[in-house]
Steps between C-alpha positions, in 0.01 A plus 500: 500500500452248741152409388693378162712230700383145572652208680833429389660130501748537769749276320448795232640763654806259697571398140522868388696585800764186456553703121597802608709350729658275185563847337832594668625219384480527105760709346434592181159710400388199274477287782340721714257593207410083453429513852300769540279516214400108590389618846263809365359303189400174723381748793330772225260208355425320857534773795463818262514682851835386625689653214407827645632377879775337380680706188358901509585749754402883603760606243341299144364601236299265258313611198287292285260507205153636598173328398460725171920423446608842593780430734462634874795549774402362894726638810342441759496200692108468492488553157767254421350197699121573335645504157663176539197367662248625262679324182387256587820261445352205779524162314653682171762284300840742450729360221882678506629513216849691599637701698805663550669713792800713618646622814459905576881667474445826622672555873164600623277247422500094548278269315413352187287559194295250348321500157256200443311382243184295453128364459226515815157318421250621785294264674207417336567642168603402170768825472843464502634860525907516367646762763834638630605656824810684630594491841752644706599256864687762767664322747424639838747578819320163662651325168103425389376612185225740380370547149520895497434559105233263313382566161268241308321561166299250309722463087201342349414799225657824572447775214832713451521789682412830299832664647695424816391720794658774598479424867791256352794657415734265521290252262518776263829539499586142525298358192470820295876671536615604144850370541466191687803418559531768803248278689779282596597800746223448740653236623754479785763262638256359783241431183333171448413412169316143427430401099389155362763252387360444163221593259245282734556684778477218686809524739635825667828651550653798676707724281875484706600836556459882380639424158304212373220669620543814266629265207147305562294830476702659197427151326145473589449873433650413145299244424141645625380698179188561665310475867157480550389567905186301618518613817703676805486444837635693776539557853676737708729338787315623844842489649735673191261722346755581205482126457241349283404135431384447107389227305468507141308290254522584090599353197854557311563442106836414453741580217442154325112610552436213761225660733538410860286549771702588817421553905772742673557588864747810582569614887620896419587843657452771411831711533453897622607616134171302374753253336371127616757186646372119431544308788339184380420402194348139383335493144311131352342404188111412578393387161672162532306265754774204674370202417759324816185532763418318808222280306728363174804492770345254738386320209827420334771302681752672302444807727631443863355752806838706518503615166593883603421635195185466531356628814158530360200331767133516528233563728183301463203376701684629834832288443795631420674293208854590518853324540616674813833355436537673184732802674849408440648410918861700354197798564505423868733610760607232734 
């Protein structure tokens, strides 16, 4: 593994150091989530190599599309830092699009989930691959973080699945439950839901309590005539192992026959009676592209840099094009 290293800027790895000290400070998951994924996009397309020091631990797993597409898992941490090395992301231009995030509820557990959204144009070449990634940051006893779940698949042309696999039950259950209104009791009181605001899905917000959360799921259940899986993504939690960490991506025809093509994230576990609890929960529209990015916002003085609603930055030639003070300061403690 060490072979794969080279010199690192020292002033890298203080500035990475300086973040996760900035961490205890944010209190809400958004803000740590802005944070965060600035640090591993500007460090994943100039130091590929520090991602590994700096975010994954003996505990992660990471899985990621394999050179023919078939998705493959990595636990160990060899395998982990040569797959990050090998693709290759040194000098590679990262575009995010969204992202959204929410804190872990269950007693046992402290961190956040992140979903994000985007474009990454490789060095060199003319592709621009459209991906999105799921993450779950656990906060450690040191108060550091550690990315301990990491799934990333490429949404550029996925063919509908033939059937959903059995090796996921709860996706079965979930999408394909005859009476869909008794989905609404997976979920719990320490359940996090997150939904778009509108039909743009540009904006986020969390669903306040137990019962909007089952009035949101009997009314989108109501609505969805019809839903087409592209593809399901799991992982096991090495530490819960009746705890799994999913991310769905599908299409879903609605009752006015509007077809919309949707990315969804659930944290669940898997009760002893084979019955399944959602812990987390965030769902977003990916057929609509924001328009609000870095480029038109720095290009029209009607836009000023703490515009929180749109937390969207860009990584490009080894620069980091961001407004840092976009994370609203009532998000710090003092």
């Amino acid at each position: 593994m060490d072979s794969m290293m080279k010199d690192v800027d020292p002033s890298v790895l203080l500035a990475n150091d300086f973040i996760q000290s900035h961490f205890t400070n944010l209190n809400t998951s958004e803000a740590l989530a802005n944070c965060f994924l600035q640090s591993y996009f500007l460090n994943l397309g100039v130091y590929p190599e520090v991602v590994y020091m700096m975010w994954y631990a003996d505990d992660s797993a990471m899985t990621r599309p394999g050179p023919d597409g078939t998705m493959m898992s990595f636990t160990s941490p060899e395998a982990i830092q040569e797959q990050i090395v090998s693709c290759d992301y040194e000098g590679a231009s990262f575009d995010v699009m969204s992202f959204a995030a929410q804190s872990c509820n269950t007693s046992s557990e402290d961190g956040a989930f992140i979903m994000v959204t985007g474009f990454v144009t490789c060095k060199d070449k003319q592709l621009r691959r459209r991906f999105v990634q799921s993450l779950y940051l656990a906060r450690r006893q040191d108060r550091s973080y550690a990315i301990v779940n990491d799934i990333l698949r490429y949404i550029d042309s996925i063919p509908a699945l033939p059937s959903v696999p059995e090796s996921a039950g709860f996706v079965k259950v979930y999408y394909e439950l005859p009476m869909r209104e008794e989905v609404g009791l997976m979920y719990v009181t320490e359940s996090v839901m997150s939904r778009p605001t509108s039909t743009s899905g540009r904006t986020m917000v969390e669903m306040p309590g137990l019962d909007a959360i089952n009035k949101r799921v009997s009314n989108e259940h109501k609505r969805a005539s019809n839903f087409i899986l592209n593809s399901v993504d799991y992982q096991i939690c090495r530490s819960f192992k009746d705890r799994m960490f999913i991310m769905v991506c599908g299409f879903v025809t609605l009752d006015d026959k509007t077809e919309r093509k949707f990315l969804q994230f659930f944290y669940v576990a898997r009760c002893q009676n084979g019955s399944y609890v959602i812990y987390n929960d965030i769902l977003r529209y990916v057929d609509v592209t924001p328009q609000d990015t870095l480029e038109s916002l720095s290009q029209s003085a009607a836009k000023t840099s703490t515009d929180v609603e749109l937390p969207y930055f860009m990584v490009k030639k080894g620069k980091l094009l961001s407004y840092f003070n976009n994370i609203d300061p009532q998000n710090y403690s003092h």
